[in-house]
N, C-alpha and C positions, 0 to 999 in steps of 0.2 A: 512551488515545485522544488526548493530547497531540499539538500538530502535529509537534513534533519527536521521531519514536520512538525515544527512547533506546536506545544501545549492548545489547542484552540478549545479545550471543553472549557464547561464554568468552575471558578474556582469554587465555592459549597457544593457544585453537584458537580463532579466529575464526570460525564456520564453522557454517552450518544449512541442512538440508534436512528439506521434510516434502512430507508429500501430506495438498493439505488440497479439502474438499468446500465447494460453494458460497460461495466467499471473498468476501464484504462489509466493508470498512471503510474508514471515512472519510476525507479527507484529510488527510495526513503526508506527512512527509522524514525521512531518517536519514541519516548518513556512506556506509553500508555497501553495498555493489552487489548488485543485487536481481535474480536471472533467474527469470523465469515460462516455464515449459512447460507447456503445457495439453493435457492427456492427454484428455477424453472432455466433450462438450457444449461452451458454448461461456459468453464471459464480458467484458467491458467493464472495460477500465482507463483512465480517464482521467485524463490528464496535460497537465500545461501547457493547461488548458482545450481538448484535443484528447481524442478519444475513438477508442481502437482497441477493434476485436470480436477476442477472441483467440478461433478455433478446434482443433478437435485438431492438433498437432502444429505448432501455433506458437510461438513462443519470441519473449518480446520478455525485453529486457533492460534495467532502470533504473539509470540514472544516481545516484551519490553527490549528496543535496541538489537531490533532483528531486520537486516534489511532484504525490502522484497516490492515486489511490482505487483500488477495486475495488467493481466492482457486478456482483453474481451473477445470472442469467438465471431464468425461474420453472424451468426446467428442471434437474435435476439435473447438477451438473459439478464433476469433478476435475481437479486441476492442482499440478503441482512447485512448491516455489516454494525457491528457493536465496539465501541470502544469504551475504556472506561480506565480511570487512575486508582493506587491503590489509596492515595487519602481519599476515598470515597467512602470507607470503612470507618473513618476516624477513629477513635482512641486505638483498634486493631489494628489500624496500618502498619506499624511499627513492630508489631506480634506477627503478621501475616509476614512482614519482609524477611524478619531473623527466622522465622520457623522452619526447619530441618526439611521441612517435606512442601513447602511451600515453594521456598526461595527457587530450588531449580526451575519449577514451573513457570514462572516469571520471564528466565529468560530464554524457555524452547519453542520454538514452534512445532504442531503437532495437526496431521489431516486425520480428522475422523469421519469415518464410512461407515457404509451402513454392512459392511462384512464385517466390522469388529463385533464384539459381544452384542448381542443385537438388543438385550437389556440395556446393559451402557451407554448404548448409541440411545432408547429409543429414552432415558433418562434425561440425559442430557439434552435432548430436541425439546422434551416437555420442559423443562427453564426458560431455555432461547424463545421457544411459541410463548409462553408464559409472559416472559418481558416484552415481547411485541402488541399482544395484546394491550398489557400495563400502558406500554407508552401510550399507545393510540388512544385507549381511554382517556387517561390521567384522569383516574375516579382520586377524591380526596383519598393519600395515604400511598399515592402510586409509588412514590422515590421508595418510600421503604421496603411497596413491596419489592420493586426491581433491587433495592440491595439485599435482602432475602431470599432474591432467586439469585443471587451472584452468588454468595456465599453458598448456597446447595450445589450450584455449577460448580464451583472450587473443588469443593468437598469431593463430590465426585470424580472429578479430576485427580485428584492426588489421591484417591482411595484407589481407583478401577484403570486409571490411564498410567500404563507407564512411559518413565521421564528420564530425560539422559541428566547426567549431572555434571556440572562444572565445576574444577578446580578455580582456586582465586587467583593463580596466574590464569588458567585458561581466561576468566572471563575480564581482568586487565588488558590482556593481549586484544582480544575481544572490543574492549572498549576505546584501546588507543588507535585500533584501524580504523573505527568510527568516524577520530578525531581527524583525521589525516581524510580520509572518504570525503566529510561533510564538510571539510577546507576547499578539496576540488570540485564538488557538486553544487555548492554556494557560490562556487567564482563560475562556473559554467552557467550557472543560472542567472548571473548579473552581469555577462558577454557576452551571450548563446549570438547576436547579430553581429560579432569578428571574429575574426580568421582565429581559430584558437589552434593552435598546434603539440601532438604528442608531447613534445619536449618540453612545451611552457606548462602544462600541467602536470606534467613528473616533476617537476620543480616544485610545486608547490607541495604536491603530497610527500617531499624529500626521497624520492627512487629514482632511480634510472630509468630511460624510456621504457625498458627489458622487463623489468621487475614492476613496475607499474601497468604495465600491460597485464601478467598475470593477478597483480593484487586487484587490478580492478576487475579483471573477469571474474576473477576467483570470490569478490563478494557482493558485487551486481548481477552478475549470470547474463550481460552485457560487454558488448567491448564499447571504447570510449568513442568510437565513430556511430555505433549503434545508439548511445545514451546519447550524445550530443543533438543527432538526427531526431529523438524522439521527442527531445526539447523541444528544436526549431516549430517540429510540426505541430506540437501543442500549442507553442505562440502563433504560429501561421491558423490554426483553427480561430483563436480568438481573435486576430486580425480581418478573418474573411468574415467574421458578421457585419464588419463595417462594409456597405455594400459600393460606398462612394471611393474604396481607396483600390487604386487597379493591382491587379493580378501579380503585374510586375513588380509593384514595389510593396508587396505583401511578401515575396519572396525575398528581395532584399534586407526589411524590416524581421524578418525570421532567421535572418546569417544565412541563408541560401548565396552563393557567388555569379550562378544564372539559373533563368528561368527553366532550364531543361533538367536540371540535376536537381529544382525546387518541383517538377512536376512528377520525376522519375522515383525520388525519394518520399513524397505526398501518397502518392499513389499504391507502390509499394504496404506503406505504412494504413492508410484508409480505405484502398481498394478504387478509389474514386481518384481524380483530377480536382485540384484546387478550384478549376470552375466547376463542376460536375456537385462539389460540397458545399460551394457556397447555394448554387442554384435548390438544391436540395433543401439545404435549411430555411433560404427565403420562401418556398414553395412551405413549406410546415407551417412557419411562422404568418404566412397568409390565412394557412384553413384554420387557424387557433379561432 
């Protein structure tokens, strides 16, 4: 849950596709280019303190060193999600990175709908379905073809989508708020169960309580009681599968300081009560 999601693809095949249900988590940045297709219901990614509604058959696209979240709808909803590095090109990577009409793409994020060119849109779906197939088969010869449908996605992309472009201070500036981000999001993430306060996390990101208040709204699209909270209750999820450990100290073991502001905060955030979630999941995990 680190701000900066480390490298997890393989290193000779850069390369992940899954289809995942009701995607939640918190905000991150990784190197790695991230495309969402969102196949059925609908679903909120916020980024750069902007918030798109993805629904079926929209395709946004994340930028390398863009941070953004997902927040899932009460409603049931699946969606692609593709990551992939550029050494996965190999000897081109290097050509793809310096290239005039590349490089910016790398680092934008971009939602594509089905109200843009409805060619471009319906191009760009036939790669993304293209690679999903690919994967699921894995007929002899599959890697190449998913890097031949990369490379036609690309193409596309820099031909038909337009791209905001970054000077090399803009994306320094860019990069050292990163650095400072993923200092206080790593130390949040290895305390989230003590008392953390304003002040001792402005310290680390070197700001004032004031100005850390806005740099972090301003590139989480969160404030730090909200990111903190969403921690807790992803660790308090993975705590209530253990069905032997009580309620109360599931809350405490999550940095909650009582059980009424760990049910109030839960609830909010899931819709359910910490008993109401776990009883839920143990009732699933029976009818399997």
């Amino acid at each position: 849950m680190a701000m900066h999601q480390k490298n997890l693809l393989e290193p000779d095949f850069p390369f992940s596709l899954g289809i995942t249900d009701n995607l939640e988590f918190p905000p991150h940045w990784h190197e790695e280019i991230e495309i969402v297709y969102m196949l059925e219901g609908n679903m909120q990614i916020v980024l750069n303190n902007e918030t798109y509604l993805l629904e079926p058959r929209d395709i946004f696209m994340i930028g390398r060193r863009n941070v953004h979240h997902f927040v899932s709808s009460d409603k049931p909803n699946h969606s692609v999600i593709i990551q992939f590095g550029l050494s996965l090109f190999g000897p081109f990577s290097s050509i793809i990175r310096d290239c005039q009409f590349v490089s910016p793409l790398l680092g934008v994020s971009k939602k594509l709908d089905t109200n843009m060119n409805s060619q471009v849109h319906a191009a760009l779906e036939e790669q993304i379905l293209a690679m999903i197939q690919e994967n699921e088969e894995k007929k002899e010869g599959y890697q190449m073809a998913l890097k031949a449908r990369l490379f036609d996605l690309m193409v596309i992309m820099i031909r038909q989508v337009p791209m905001q472009h970054f000077s090399s201070r803009e994306k320094n500036i860019r990069i050292s708020r990163l650095k400072r981000l993923d200092r206080v999001l790593n130390y949040i993430d290895t305390n989230y169960d003590k008392k953390l306060t304003l002040n001792e996390v402005s310290d680390i990101a070197n700001y004032s309580p004031y100005h850390f208040t806005r740099f972090f709204k301003d590139t989480t699209g969160m404030t730090f009681n909200e990111y903190l909270n969403s921690v807790r209750v992803k660790k308090a999820e993975e705590f209530l599968q253990d069905v032997d450990l009580p309620i109360t100290e599931v809350a405490y073991m999550s940095g909650f300081n009582s059980i009424q502001t760990f049910n109030r905060v839960f609830k909010r955030s899931k819709g359910c009560t910490p008993t109401e979630y776990r009883r839920g999941k143990t009732k699933k995990g029976n009818s399997n």
